[in-house]
VEXTORDO-599063 format. One record per residue (C-alpha): residue number from 1; residue in three letters; x, y, z. Coordinates in steps of 0.05 Angstrom, whole numbers. Layout:
<vexvos>
VEXVO:NUM:ALA:X:Y:Z;
...
</vexvos>
This chain:
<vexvos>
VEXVO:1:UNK:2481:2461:870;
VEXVO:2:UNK:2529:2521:841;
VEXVO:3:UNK:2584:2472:843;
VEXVO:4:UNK:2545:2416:816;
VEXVO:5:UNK:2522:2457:758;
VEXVO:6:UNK:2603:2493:751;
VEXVO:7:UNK:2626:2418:754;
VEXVO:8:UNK:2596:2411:679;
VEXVO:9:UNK:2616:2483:654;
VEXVO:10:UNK:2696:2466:679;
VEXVO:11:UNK:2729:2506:618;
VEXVO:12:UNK:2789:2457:620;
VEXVO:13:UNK:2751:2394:616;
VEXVO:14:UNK:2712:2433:559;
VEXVO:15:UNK:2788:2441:523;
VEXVO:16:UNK:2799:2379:525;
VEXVO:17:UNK:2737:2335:506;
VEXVO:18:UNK:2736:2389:447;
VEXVO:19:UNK:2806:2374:427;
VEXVO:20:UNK:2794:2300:423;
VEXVO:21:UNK:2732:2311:382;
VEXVO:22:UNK:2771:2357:331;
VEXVO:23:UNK:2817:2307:321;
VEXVO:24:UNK:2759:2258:281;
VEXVO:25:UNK:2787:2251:208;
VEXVO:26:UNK:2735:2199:184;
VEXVO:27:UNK:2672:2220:138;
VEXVO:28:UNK:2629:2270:152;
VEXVO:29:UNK:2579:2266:207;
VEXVO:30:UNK:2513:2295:215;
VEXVO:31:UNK:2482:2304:291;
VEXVO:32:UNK:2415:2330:301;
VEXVO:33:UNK:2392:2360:368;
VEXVO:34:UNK:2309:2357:374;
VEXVO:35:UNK:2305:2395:429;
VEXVO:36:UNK:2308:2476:418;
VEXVO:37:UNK:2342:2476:493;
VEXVO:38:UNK:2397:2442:462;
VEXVO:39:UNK:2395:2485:404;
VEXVO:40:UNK:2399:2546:443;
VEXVO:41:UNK:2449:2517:500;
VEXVO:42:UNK:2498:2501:439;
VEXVO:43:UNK:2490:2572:403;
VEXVO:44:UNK:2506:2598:465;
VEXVO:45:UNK:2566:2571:487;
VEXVO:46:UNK:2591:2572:415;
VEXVO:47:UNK:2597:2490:407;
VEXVO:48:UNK:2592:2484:337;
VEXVO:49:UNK:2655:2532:330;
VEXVO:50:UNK:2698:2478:372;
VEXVO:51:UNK:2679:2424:322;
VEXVO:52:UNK:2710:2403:249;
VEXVO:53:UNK:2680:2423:186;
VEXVO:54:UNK:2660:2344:181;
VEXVO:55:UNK:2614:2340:234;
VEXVO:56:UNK:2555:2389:225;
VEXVO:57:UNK:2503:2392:283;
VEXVO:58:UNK:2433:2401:249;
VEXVO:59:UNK:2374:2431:292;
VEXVO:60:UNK:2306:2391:293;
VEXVO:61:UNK:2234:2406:309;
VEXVO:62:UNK:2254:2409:384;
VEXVO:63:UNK:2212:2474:406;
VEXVO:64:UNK:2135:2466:421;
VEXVO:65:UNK:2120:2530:407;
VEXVO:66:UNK:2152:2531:340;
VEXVO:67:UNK:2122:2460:313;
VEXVO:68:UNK:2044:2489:329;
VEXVO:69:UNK:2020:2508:254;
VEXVO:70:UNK:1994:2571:240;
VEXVO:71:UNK:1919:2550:229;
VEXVO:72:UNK:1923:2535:305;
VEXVO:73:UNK:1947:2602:320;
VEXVO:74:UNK:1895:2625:285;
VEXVO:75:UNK:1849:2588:317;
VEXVO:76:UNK:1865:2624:391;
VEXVO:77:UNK:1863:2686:353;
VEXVO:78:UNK:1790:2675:338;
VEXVO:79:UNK:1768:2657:404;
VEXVO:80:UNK:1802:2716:431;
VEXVO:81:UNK:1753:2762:387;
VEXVO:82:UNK:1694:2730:434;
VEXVO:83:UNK:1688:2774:489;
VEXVO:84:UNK:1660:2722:538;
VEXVO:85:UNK:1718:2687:534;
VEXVO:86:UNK:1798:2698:569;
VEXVO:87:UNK:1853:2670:526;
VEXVO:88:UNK:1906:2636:578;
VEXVO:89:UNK:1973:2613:556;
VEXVO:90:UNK:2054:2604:563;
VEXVO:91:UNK:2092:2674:545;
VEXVO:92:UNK:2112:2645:478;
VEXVO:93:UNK:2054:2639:446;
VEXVO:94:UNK:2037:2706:460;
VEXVO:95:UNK:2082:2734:402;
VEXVO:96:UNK:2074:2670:351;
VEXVO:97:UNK:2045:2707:290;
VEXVO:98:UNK:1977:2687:260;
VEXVO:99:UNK:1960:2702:193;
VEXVO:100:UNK:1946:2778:207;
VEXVO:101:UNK:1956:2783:286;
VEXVO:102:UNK:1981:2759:345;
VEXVO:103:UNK:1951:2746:420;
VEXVO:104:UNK:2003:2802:446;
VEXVO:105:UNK:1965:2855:389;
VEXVO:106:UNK:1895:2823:402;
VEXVO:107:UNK:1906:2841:478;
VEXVO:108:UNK:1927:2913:470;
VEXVO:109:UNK:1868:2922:417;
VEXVO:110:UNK:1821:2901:485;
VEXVO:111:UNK:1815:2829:473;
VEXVO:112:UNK:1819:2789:545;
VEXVO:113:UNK:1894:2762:541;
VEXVO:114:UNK:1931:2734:594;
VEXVO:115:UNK:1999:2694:614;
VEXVO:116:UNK:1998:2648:662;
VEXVO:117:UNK:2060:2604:684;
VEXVO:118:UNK:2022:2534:697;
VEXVO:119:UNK:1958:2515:666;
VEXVO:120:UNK:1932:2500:742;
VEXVO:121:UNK:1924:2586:746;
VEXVO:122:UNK:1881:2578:688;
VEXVO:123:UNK:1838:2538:724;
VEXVO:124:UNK:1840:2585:779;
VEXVO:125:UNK:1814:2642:734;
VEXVO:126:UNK:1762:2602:710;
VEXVO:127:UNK:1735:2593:780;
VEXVO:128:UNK:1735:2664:797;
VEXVO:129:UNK:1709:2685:730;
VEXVO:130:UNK:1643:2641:733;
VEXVO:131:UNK:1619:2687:684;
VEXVO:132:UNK:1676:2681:629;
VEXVO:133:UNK:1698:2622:596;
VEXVO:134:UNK:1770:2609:601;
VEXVO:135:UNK:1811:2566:552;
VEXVO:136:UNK:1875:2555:560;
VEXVO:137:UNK:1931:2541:493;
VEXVO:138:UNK:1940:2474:514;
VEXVO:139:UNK:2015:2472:475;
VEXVO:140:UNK:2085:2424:491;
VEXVO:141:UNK:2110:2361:491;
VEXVO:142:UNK:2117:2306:544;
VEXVO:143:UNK:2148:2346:589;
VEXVO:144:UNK:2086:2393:602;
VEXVO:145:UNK:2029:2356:584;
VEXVO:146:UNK:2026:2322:645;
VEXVO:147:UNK:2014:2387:694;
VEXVO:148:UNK:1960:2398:629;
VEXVO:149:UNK:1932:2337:653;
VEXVO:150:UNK:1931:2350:725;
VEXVO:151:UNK:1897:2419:714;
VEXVO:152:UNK:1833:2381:675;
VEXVO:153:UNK:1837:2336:736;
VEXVO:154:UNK:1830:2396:780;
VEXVO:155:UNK:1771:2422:737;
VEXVO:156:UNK:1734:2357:745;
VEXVO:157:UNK:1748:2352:815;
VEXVO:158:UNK:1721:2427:825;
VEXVO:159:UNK:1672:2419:782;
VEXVO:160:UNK:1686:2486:739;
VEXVO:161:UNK:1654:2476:680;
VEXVO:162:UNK:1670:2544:647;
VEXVO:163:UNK:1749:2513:632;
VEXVO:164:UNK:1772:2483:569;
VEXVO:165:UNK:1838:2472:530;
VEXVO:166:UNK:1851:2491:455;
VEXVO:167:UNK:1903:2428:449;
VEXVO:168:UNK:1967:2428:402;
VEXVO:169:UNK:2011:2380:442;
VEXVO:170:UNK:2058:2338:410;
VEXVO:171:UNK:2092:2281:428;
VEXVO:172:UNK:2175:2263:408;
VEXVO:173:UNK:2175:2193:379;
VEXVO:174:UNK:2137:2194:320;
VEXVO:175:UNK:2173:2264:296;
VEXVO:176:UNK:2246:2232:305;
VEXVO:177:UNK:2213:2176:269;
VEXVO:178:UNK:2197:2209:210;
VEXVO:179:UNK:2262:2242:216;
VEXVO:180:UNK:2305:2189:213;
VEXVO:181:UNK:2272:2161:147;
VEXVO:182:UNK:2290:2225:112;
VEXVO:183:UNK:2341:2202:56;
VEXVO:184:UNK:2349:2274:37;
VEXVO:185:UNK:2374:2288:108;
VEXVO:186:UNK:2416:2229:119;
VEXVO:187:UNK:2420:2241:198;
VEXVO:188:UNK:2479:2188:231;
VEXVO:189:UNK:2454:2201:302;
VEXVO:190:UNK:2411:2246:344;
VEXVO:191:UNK:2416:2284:412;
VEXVO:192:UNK:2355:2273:455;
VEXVO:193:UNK:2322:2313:503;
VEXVO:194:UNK:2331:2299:564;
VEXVO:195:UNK:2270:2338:595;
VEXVO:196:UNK:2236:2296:546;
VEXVO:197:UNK:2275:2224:563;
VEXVO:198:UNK:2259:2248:645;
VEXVO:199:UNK:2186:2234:635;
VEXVO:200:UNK:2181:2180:575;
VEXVO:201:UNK:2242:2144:599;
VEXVO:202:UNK:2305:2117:546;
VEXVO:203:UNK:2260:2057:511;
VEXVO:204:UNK:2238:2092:455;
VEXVO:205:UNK:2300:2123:437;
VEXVO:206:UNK:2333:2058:434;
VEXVO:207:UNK:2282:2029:389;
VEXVO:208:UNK:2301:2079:338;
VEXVO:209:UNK:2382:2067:345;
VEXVO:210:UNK:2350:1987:342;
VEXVO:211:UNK:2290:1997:288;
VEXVO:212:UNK:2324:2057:249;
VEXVO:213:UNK:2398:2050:250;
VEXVO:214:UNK:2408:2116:280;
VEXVO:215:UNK:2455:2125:341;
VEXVO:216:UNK:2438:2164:390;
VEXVO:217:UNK:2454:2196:458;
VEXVO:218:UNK:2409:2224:513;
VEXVO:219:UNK:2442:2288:535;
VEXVO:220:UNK:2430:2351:590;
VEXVO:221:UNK:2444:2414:581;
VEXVO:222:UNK:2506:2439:597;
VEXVO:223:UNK:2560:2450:551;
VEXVO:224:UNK:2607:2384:577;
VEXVO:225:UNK:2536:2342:570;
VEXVO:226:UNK:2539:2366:500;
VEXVO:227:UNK:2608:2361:487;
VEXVO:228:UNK:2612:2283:523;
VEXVO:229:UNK:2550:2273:488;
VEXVO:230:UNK:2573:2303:420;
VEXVO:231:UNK:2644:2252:434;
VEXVO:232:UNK:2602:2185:453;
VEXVO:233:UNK:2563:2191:386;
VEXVO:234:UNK:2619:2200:335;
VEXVO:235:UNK:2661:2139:362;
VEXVO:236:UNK:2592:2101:365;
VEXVO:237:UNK:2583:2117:294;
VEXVO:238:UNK:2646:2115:270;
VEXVO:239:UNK:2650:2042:301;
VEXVO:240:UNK:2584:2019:279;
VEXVO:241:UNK:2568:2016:346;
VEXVO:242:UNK:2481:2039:336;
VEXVO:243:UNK:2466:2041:401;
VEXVO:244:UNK:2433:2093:442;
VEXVO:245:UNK:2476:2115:512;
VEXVO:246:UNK:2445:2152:568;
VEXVO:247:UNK:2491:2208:575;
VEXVO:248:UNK:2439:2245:622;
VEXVO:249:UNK:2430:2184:680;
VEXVO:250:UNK:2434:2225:733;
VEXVO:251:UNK:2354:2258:712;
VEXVO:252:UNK:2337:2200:668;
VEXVO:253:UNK:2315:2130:681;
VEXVO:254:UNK:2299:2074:632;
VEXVO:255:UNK:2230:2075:651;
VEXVO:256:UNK:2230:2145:662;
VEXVO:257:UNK:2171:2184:703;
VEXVO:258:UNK:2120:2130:708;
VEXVO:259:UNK:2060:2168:741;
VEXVO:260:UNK:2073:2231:704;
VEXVO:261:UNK:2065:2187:651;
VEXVO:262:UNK:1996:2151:680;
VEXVO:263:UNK:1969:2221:691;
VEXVO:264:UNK:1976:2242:616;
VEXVO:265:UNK:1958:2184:583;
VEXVO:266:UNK:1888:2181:630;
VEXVO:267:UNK:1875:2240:606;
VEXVO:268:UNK:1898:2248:535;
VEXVO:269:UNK:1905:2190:479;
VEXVO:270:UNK:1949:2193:414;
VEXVO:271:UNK:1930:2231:358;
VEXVO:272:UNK:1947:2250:282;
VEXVO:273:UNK:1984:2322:283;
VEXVO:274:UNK:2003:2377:251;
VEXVO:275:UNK:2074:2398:254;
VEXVO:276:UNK:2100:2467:227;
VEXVO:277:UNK:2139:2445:171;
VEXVO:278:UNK:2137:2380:170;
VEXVO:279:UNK:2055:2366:156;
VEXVO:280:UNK:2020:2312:182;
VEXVO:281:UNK:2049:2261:227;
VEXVO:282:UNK:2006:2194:254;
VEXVO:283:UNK:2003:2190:324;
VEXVO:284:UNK:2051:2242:340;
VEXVO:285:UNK:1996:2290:378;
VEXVO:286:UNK:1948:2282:441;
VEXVO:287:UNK:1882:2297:443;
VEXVO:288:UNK:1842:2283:499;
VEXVO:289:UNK:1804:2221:515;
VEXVO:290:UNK:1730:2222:501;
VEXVO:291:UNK:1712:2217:577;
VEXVO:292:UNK:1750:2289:581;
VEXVO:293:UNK:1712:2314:514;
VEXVO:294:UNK:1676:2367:557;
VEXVO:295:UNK:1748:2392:565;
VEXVO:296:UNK:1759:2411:497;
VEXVO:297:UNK:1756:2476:467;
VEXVO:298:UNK:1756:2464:394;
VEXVO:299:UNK:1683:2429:406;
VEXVO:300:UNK:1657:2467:456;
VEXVO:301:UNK:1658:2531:405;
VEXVO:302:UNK:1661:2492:337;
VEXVO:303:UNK:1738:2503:329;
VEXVO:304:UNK:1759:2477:254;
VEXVO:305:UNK:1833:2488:239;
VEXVO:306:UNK:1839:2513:172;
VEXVO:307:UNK:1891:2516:123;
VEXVO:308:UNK:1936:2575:136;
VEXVO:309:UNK:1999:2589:100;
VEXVO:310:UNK:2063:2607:128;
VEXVO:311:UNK:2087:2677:124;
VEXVO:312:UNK:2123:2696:54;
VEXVO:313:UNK:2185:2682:54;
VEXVO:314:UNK:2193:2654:126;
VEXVO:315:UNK:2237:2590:124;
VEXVO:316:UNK:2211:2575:196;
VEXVO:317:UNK:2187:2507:166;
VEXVO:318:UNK:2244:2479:134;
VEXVO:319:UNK:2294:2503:187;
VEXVO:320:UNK:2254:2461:240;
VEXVO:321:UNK:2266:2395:192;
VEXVO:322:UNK:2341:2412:191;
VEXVO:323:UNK:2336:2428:114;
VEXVO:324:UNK:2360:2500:124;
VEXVO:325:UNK:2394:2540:173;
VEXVO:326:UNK:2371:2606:200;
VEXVO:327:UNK:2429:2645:155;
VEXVO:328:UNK:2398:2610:88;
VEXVO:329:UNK:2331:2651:98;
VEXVO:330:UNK:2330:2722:63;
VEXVO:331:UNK:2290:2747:125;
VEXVO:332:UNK:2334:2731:174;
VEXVO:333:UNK:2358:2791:208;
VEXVO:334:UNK:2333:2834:148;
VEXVO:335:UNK:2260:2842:172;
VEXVO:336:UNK:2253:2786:214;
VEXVO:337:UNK:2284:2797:287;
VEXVO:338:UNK:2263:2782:361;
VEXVO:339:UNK:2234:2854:362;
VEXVO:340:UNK:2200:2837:299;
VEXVO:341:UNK:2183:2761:285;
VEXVO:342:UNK:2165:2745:216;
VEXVO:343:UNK:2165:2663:238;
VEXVO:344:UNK:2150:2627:300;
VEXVO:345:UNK:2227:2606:306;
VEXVO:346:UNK:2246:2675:315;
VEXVO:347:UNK:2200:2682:370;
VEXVO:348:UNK:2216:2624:412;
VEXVO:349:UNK:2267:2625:466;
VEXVO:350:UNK:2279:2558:437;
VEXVO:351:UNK:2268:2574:363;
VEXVO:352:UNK:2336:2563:321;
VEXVO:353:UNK:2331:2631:290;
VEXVO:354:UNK:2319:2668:364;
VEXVO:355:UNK:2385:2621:373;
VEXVO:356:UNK:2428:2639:315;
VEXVO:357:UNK:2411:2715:325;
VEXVO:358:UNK:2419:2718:400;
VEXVO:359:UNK:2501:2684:394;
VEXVO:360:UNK:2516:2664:318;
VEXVO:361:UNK:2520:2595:292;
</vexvos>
């Protein structure tokens, strides 16, 4: 596997493709990457410093954690104030700020906290906590909704009935969607996740190089994926050529994961969302299917998100649309660091800022 994985970090290979690419002398190029793995992946191997001033790689909405609004964060912190009830949820969220807290400070003030690594140990605290209800910060997109899915199936099956989910997950399609119809941007072509592309499968993503006129590539994550990645879509564009190439064929398949696929959508059915920065997107969430109702958290204790503004000052939103960079906000490293998130993409450990700050630009 090490020499698999070296095979795609060969520096000399990396030399080259990066000396072909700085040789493009046509007009400038923009490139977004929706997936904050990406985004961190080409911080850290400083990409963006091996390419020419005309082709500028723009970071999307590509990190889960960083797309769920405020109001929802809110939301979690108000069911943690119930003392019957233990807040579950990924290690991200635990630091996301709410409008005057966050789960990490609710915890240390007493409040019944706790990270798990798979929604299925939630369900496993709910079992042996009969006397607690447990809700788990159902939060991702395609690529962990389906072990969501399988951990309601497990509460069925077991018939624990003091489990629940607080959902926020998104799904890709609709966002790059939107995306690509932004004039003010004026994307040429877009880096997919392939995480994402593993489960869902390469359709989609040509529809939008079909429906939207926006090439685009389906990438992994190491620096020559990138890189080949980065290569294929400036010829393609340069050439006219908008198509979408599966870079990334040795994890994904045209019709990608087909039961992990089954299992989410038996479960959970599209659904108007809320995306940090971006607003309201048609059919770009999940919710879960009314048979699974009994499931959901936000009814089971009268959940209503409510409008919550983002923190002054915090850019957060308009860096996850690609409108602004991390540098551009005033808060960035001057009151807003890792240590000391103002903004969810600070938090992240795929939030641009967390990026930017961790290796540069």
């Amino acid at each position: 596997m090490a020499d698999y994985i070296d095979e795609f970090r060969d520096k000399e290979v990396i030399k080259k493709i990066a000396e072909g690419i700085s040789e493009y002398k046509g007009p400038d190029i923009k490139i977004m990457e929706v997936c904050g793995t990406h985004t961190m992946a080409i911080s850290r191997y400083g990409l963006r410093t091996l390419l020419p001033d005309s082709i500028e790689l723009l970071s999307g909405p590509g990190c889960p954690v960083c797309v769920t609004p405020t109001s929802y964060i809110d939301s979690a912190l108000e069911l943690a104030d119930n003392k019957d009830i233990i807040i579950t949820t990924f290690g991200d969220m635990m630091r996301i700020p709410g409008n005057d807290s966050t789960l990490l400070y609710k915890r240390a003030q007493g409040c019944n906290v706790q990270m798990v690594y798979s929604p299925l140990n939630a369900v496993d605290l709910a079992r042996d906590n009969p006397d607690k209800e447990v809700v788990f910060l159902s939060v991702g997109f395609e690529t962990t909704t389906p072990v969501i899915a399988l951990s309601i199936y497990k509460a069925e099956r077991e018939k624990i009935k003091n489990f629940s989910v607080l959902t926020a997950n998104k799904t890709m399609p609709e966002a790059v969607k939107t995306l690509a119809g932004d004039g003010e941007l004026a994307i040429d072509g877009f880096i997919y996740p392939g995480h994402v592309a593993a489960i869902i499968g390469t359709d989609f993503f040509s529809q939008v190089a079909y429906n939207m006129k926006k090439a685009g590539v389906v990438a992994g994550f190491e620096p020559l994926d990138i890189l080949y990645s980065i290569n294929v879509l400036v010829k393609n564009i340069t050439e006219g050529n908008i198509i979408l190439e599966n870079m990334y064929s040795r994890i994904v398949t045209k019709e990608g994961n087909t039961k992990a696929q089954n299992k989410m959508y038996e479960v959970f059915e599209a659904a108007d969302a809320v995306w940090r920065g971006i607003g309201m997107i048609q059919n770009s969430g999940l919710a879960l299917r009314p048979e699974y109702e009994r499931f959901d958290a936000s009814k089971r204790f009268g959940i209503k998100l409510k409008n919550s503004p983002e923190p002054k000052g915090c850019l957060c939103g308009e860096v996850l649309r690609g409108k602004k960079k991390p540098p551009d906000c005033k808060l960035f490293k001057n009151g807003c660091t890792p240590e000391n998130p103002v903004g969810a993409c600070m938090v992240s450990s795929e939030g641009t800022c967390a990026a930017y700050y961790k290796y540069g630009g």
